[in-house]
LOMI-675874 format. One line per 2 residues: number of its first residue (from 1); their letters; for each residue x, y, z of N, C-alpha, C, O. Coordinates in Angstrom, 2 decimals. Layout:
N
NUM> A> X,Y,Z,X,Y,Z,X,Y,Z,X,Y,Z ~ ... $
This chain:
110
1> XX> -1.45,2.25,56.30,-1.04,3.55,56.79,0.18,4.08,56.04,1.16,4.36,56.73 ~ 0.24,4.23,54.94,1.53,4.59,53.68,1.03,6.32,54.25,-0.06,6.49,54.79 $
3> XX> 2.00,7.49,54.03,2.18,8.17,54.06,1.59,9.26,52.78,1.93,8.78,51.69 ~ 0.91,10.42,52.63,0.59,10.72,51.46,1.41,10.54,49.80,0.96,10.21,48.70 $
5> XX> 2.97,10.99,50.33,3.89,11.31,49.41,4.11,10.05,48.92,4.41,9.93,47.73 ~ 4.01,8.95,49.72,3.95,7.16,49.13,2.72,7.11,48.65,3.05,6.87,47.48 $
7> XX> 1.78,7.14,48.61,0.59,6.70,47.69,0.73,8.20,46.50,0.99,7.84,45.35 ~ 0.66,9.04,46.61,0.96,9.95,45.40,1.78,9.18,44.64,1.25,8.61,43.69 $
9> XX> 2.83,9.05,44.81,3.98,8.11,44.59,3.49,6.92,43.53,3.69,6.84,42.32 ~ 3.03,6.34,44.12,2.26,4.70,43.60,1.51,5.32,43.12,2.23,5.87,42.29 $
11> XX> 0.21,5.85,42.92,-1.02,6.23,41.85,0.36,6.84,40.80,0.34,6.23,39.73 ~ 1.18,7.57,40.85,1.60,8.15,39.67,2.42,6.95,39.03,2.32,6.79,37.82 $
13> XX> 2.97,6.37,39.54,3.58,5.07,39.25,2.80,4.22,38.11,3.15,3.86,36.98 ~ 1.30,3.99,39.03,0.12,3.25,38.47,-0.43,4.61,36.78,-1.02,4.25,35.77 $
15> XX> -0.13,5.53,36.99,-0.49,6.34,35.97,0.64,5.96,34.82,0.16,5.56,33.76 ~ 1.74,6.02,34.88,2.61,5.86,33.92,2.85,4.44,33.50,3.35,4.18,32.41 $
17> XX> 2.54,3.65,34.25,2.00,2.06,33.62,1.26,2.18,32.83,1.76,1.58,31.87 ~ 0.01,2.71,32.43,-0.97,3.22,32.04,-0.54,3.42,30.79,-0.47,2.59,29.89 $
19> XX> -0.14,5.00,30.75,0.30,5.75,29.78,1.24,4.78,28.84,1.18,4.61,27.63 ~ 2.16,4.19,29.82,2.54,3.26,28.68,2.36,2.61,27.74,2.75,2.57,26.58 $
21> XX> 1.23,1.72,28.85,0.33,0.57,27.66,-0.45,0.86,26.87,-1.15,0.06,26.26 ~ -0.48,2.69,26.68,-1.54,3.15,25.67,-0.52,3.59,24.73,-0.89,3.88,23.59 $
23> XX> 0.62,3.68,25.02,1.51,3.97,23.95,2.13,2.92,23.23,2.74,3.10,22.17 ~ 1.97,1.79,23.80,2.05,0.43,22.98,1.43,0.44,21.98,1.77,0.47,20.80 $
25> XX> -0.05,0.41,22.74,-1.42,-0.06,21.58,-1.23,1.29,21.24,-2.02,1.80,22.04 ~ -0.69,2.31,20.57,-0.75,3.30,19.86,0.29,2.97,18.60,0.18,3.11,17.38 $
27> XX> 1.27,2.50,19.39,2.07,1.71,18.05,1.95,0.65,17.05,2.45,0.40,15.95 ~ 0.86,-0.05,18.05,0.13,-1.33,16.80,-0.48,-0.81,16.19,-0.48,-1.09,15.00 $
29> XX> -1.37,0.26,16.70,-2.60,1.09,15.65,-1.48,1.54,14.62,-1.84,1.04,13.56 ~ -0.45,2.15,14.44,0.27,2.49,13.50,0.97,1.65,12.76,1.43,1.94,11.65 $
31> XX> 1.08,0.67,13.27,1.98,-0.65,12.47,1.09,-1.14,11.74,1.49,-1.29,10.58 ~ -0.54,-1.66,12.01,-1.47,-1.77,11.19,-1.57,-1.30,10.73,-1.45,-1.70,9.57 $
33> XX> -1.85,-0.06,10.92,-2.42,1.16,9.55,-1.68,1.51,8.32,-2.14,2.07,7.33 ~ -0.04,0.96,8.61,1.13,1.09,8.04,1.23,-0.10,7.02,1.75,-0.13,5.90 $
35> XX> 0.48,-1.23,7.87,0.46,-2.35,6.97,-1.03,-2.65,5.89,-1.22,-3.47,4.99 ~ -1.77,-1.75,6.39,-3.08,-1.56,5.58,-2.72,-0.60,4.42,-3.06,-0.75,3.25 $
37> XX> -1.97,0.40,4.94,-1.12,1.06,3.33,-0.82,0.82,2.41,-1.12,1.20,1.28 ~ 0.20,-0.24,3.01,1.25,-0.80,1.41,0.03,-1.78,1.38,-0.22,-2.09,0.22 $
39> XX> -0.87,-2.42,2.37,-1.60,-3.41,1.40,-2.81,-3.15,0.64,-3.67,-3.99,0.41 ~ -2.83,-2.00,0.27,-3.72,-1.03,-0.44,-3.09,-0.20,-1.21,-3.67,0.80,-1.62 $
41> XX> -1.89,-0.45,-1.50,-1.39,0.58,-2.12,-1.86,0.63,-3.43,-1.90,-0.39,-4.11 ~ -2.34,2.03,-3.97,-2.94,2.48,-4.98,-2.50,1.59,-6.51,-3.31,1.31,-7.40 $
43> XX> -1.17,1.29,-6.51,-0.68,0.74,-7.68,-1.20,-0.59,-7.78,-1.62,-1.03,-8.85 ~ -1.19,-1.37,-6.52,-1.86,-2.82,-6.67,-3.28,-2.80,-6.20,-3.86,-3.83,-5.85 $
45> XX> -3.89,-1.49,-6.18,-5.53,-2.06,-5.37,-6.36,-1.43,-6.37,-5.95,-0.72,-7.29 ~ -7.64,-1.77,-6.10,-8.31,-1.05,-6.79,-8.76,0.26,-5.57,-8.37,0.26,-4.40 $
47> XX> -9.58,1.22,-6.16,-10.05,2.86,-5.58,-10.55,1.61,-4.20,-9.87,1.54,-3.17 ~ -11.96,0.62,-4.46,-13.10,0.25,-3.14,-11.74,-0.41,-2.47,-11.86,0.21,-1.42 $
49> XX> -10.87,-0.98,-2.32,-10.28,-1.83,-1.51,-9.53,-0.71,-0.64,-9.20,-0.80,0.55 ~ -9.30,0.68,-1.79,-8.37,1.42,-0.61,-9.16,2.26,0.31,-8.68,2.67,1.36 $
51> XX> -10.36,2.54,-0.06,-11.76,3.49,0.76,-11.82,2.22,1.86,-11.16,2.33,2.89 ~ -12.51,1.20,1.65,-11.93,0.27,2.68,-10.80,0.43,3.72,-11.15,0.59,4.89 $
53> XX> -9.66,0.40,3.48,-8.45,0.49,4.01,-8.59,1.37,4.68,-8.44,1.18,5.89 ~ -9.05,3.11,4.06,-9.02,4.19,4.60,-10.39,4.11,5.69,-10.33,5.00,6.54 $
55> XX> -11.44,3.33,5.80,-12.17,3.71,6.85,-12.18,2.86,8.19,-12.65,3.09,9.30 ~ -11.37,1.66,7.57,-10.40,0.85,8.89,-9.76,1.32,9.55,-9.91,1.00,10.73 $
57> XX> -8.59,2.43,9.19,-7.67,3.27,9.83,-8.44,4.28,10.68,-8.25,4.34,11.90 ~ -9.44,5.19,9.94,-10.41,5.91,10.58,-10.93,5.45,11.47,-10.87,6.11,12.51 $
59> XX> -11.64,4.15,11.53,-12.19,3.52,12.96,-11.33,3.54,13.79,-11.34,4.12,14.88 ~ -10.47,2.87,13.27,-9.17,2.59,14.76,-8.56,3.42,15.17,-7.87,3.09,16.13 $
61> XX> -8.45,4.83,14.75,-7.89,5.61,15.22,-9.10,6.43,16.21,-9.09,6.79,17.39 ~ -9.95,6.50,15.26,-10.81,7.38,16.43,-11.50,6.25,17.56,-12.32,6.71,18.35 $
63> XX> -11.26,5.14,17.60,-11.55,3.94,18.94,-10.13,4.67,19.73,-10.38,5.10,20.85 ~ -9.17,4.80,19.40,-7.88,4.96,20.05,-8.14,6.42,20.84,-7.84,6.74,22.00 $
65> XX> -8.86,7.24,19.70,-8.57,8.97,19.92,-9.70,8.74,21.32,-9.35,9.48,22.24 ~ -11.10,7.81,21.72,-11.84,7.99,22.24,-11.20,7.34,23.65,-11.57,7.53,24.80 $
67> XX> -10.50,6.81,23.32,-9.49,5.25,24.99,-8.97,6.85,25.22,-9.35,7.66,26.08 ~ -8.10,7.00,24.31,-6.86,8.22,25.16,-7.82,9.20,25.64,-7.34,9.66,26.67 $
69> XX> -9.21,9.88,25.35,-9.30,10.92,25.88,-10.21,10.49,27.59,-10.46,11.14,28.61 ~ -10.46,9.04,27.13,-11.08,8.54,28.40,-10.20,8.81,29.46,-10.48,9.50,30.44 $
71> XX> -9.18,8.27,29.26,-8.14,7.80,30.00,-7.54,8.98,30.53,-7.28,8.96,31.74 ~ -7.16,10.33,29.65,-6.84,11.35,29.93,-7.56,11.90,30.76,-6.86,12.09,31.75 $
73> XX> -8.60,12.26,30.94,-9.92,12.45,31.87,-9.98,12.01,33.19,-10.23,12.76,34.13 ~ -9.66,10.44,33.31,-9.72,9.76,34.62,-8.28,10.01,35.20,-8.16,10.03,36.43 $
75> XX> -7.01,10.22,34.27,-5.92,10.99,35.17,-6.00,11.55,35.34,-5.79,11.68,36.55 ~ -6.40,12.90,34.57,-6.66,14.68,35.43,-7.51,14.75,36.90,-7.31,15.34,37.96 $
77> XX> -8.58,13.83,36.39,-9.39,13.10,38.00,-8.63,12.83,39.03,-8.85,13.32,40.13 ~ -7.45,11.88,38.74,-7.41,10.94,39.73,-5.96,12.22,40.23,-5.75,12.45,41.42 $
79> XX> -5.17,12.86,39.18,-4.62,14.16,39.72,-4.88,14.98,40.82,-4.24,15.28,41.83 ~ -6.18,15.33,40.28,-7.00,16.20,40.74,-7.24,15.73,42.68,-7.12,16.35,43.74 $
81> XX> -7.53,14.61,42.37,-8.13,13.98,43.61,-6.93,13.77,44.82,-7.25,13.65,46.00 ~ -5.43,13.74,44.32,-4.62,13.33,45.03,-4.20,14.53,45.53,-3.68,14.53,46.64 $
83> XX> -4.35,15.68,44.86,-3.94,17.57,45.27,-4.56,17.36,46.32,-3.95,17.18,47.37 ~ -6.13,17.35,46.25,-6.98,17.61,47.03,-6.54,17.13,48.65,-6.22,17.86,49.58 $
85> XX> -6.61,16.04,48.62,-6.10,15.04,49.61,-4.54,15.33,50.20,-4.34,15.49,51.40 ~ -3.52,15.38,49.25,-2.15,16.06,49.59,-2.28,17.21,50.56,-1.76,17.33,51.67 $
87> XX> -3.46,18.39,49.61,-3.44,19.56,50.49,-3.68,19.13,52.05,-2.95,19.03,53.03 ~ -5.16,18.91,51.78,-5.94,18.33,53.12,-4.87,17.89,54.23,-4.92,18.49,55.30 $
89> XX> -3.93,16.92,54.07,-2.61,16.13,54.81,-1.95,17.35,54.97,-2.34,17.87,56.01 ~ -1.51,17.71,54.66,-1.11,19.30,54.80,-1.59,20.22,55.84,-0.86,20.56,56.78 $
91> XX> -2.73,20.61,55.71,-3.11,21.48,56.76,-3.27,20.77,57.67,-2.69,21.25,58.64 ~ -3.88,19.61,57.98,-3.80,18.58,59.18,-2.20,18.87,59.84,-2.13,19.62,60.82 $
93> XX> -1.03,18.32,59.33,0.21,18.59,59.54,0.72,19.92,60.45,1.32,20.01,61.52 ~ 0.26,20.78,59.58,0.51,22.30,59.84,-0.23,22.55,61.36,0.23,23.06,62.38 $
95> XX> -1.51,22.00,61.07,-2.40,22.43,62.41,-1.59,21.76,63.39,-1.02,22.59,64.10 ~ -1.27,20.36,63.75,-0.87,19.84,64.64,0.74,19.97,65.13,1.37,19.53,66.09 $
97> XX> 1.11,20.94,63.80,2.69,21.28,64.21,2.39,22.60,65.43,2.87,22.79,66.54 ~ 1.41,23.34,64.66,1.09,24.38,65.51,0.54,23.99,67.08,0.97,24.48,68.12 $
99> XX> -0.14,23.34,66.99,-0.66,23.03,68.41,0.52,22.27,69.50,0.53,22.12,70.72 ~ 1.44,21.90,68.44,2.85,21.14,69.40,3.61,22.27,69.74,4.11,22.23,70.86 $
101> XX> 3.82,23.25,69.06,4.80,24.62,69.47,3.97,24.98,70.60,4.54,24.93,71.69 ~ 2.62,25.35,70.57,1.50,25.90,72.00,2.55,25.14,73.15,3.39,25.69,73.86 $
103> XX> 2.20,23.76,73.07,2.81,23.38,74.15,4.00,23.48,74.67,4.38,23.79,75.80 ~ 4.52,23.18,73.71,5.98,23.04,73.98,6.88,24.65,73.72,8.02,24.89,74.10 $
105> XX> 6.35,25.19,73.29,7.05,26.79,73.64,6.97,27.20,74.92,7.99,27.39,75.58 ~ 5.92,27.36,75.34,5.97,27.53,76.94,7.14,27.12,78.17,7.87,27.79,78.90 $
107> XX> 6.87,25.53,77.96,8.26,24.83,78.55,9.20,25.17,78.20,10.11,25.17,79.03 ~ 9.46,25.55,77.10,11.08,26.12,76.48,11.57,27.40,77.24,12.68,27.60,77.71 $
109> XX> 10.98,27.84,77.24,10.73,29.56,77.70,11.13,29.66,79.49,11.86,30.42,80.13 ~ 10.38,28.64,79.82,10.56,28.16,81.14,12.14,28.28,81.73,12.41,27.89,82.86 $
């Protein structure tokens, strides 16, 4: 029984864990690709070793470009899904504030 603003809370929490660990493995993809450079570098490789090099980087980046847009997708979702629900808690709230004034205005008035 956590409260909406506590689980919003925690899923966004759980989102930026996330985001993190894709910004990790975004930095190895670049530290590799960085190290597939100089180890291809044009002066010591031949042309096939660096087309090589260059379609290694290409894979791994677009494996990466395809995680992040997954991932991007299932947060706008899981965004999406917590509005929904926030609102919903909301008008529940509102309704039952209203139905407590019904009562209790009367007695006041009294």
């Amino acid at each position: 029984p956590t409260s909406p603003l506590e689980a919003t809370q925690a899923r966004l929490s759980e989102l930026e864990g996330q985001q993190a660990s894709l910004e990790e493995e975004f930095r190895g993809v670049v530290t590799a690709s960085t190290a597939v450079a100089q180890a291809i570098s044009p002066r010591h490789a031949p042309a096939e070793e660096y087309d090589v090099g260059a379609r290694l980087l290409e894979s791994e980046l677009a494996k990466l470009s395809k995680q992040l847009a997954t991932q991007l997708d299932e947060h706008s979702a899981a965004l999406a899904n917590l509005r929904v629900r926030t609102e919903s808690q909301e008008q529940r709230l509102s309704a039952a504030g209203d139905r407590l004034e019904k009562l209790v205005a009367p007695t006041l008035e009294a």
